[in-house]
C-alpha distance (Angstrom), angle and dihedral (degrees) to the residues before:
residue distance angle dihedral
X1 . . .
X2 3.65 . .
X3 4.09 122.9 .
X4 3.36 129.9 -87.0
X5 4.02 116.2 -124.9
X6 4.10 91.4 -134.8
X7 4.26 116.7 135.0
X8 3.03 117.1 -148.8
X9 3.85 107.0 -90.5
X10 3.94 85.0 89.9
X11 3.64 85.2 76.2
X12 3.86 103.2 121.8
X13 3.08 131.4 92.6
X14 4.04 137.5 129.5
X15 3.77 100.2 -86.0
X16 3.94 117.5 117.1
X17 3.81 107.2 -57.3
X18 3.59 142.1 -171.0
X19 3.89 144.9 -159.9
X20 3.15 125.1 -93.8
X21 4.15 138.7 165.4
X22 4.00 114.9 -74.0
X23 3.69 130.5 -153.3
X24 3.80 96.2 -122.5
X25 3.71 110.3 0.8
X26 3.95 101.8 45.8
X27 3.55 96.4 -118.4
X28 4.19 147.0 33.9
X29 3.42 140.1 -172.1
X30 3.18 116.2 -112.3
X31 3.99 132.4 -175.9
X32 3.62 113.2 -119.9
X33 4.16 120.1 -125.3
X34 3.78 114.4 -156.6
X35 3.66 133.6 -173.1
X36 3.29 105.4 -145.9
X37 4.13 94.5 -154.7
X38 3.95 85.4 44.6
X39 4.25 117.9 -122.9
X40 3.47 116.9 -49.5
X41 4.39 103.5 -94.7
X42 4.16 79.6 15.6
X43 3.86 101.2 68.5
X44 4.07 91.9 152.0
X45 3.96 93.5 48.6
X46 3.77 100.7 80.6
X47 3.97 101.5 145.8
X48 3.61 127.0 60.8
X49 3.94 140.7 159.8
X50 3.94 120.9 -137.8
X51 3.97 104.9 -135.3
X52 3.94 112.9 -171.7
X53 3.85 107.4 -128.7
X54 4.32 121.3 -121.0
X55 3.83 108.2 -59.8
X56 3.83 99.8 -99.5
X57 3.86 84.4 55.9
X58 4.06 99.6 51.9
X59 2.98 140.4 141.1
X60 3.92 82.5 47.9
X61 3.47 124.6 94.0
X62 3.99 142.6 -175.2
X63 3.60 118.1 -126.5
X64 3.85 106.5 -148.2
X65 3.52 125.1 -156.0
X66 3.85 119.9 -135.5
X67 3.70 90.9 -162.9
X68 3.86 114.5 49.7
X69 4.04 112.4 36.6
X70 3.71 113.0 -120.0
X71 3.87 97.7 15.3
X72 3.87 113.6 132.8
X73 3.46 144.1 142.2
X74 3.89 131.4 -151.2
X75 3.76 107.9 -125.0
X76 4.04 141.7 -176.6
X77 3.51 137.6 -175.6
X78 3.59 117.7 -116.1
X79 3.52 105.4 -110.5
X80 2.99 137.6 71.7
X81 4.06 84.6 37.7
X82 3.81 93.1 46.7
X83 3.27 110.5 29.8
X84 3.41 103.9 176.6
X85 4.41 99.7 40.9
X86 3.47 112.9 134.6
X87 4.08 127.9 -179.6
X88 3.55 134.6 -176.8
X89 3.96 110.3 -153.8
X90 3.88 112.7 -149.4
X91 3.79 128.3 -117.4
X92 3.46 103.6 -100.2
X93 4.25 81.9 50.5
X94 3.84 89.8 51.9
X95 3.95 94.4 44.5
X96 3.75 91.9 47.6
X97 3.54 107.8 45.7
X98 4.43 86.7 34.0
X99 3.46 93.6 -123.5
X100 3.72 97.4 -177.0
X101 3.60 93.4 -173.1
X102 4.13 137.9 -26.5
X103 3.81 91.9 -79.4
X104 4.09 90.1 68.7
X105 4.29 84.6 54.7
X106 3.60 119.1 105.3
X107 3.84 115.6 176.9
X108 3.90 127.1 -168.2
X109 3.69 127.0 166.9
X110 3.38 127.6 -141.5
X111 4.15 119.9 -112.8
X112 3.74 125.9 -143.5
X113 3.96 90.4 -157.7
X114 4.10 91.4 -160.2
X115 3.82 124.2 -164.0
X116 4.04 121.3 -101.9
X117 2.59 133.1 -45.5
X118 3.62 92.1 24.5
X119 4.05 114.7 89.1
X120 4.11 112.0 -127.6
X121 3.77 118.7 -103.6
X122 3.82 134.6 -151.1
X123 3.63 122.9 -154.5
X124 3.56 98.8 -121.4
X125 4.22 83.6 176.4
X126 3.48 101.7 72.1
X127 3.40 108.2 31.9
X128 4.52 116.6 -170.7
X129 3.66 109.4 -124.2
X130 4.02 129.8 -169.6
X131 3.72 134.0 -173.9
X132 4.20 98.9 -120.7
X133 3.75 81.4 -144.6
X134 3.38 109.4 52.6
X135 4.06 105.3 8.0
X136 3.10 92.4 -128.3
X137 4.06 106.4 153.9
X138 3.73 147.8 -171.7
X139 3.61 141.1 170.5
X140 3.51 112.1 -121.7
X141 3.81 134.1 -157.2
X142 4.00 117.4 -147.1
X143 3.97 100.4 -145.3
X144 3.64 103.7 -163.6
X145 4.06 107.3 21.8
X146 3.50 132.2 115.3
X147 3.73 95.7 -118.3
X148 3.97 123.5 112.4
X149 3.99 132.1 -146.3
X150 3.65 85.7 -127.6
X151 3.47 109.4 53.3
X152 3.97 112.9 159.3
X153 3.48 111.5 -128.8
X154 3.69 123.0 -116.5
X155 3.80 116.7 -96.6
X156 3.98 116.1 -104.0
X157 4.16 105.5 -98.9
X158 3.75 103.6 -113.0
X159 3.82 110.7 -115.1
X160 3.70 114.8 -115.2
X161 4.00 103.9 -104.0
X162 3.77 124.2 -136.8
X163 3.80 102.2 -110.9
């Protein structure tokens, strides 16, 4: 089952949900995505909240866990970096998270921000996947593709200046 294109602004929905800090109000709701077998290296961290990052900073994201203080990840939907990525999630994936068909697939990928000099790098590899009906997430390796855990993220398009 290929990916859906989504971002993560779709994230709402009427699954569990918790609070979380707002941009102008404080707080929002947010639905709750768990993995029920935990993150691979985080087996006890099975519930996290996807919190878009400042404006000049999106389409990334921080996936927060609910269950170990201070654990997060920097995230991204595929496209618009990568265009072109395409997975196919297998069977056992689809039955567990009741993926009903590619429309219920939401895909984000994992960044290793990196200090300068080095360039960022998203692990195209294993891909995190959620049901956008029931939240229900895993991460998912993709034995057999082309794709790399360290992918180098595509430079920023300089803006045409004003000269």
């Amino acid at each position: 089952m290929p990916t859906s294109t989504a971002t993560p602004d779709i994230v709402t929905g009427s699954a569990s949900s918790q609070d979380a800090p707002g941009e102008s109000s404080g707080k929002v709701n947010l639905p709750v995505i768990t993995f029920d077998q935990g993150l691979p290296g985080f087996p006890e961290a099975r519930r996290f909240v996807v919190i878009p990052m400042e404006e000049n900073l999106r389409p990334f994201c921080r996936m927060m866990s609910l269950d170990q203080e201070g654990l997060q990840f920097v995230v991204v939907p595929p496209v618009p970096l990568f265009a072109d990525y395409q997975i196919e999630i297998d069977e056992d994936t689809v039955d567990r998270l009741d993926f009903k068909d590619a429309s219920d697939v939401i895909a984000l990928l994992i960044v290793d921000p990196k200090s300068p000099p080095e360039a960022p790098t998203a692990n195209l590899l294993a891909p995190v996947v959620f049901n956008r009906r029931t939240f229900a997430a895993s991460q998912v390796v993709l034995h057999g593709s082309q794709y790399s855990a360290t992918t180098q993220l595509p430079r920023p398009q300089a803006s045409p200046s004003n000269s």
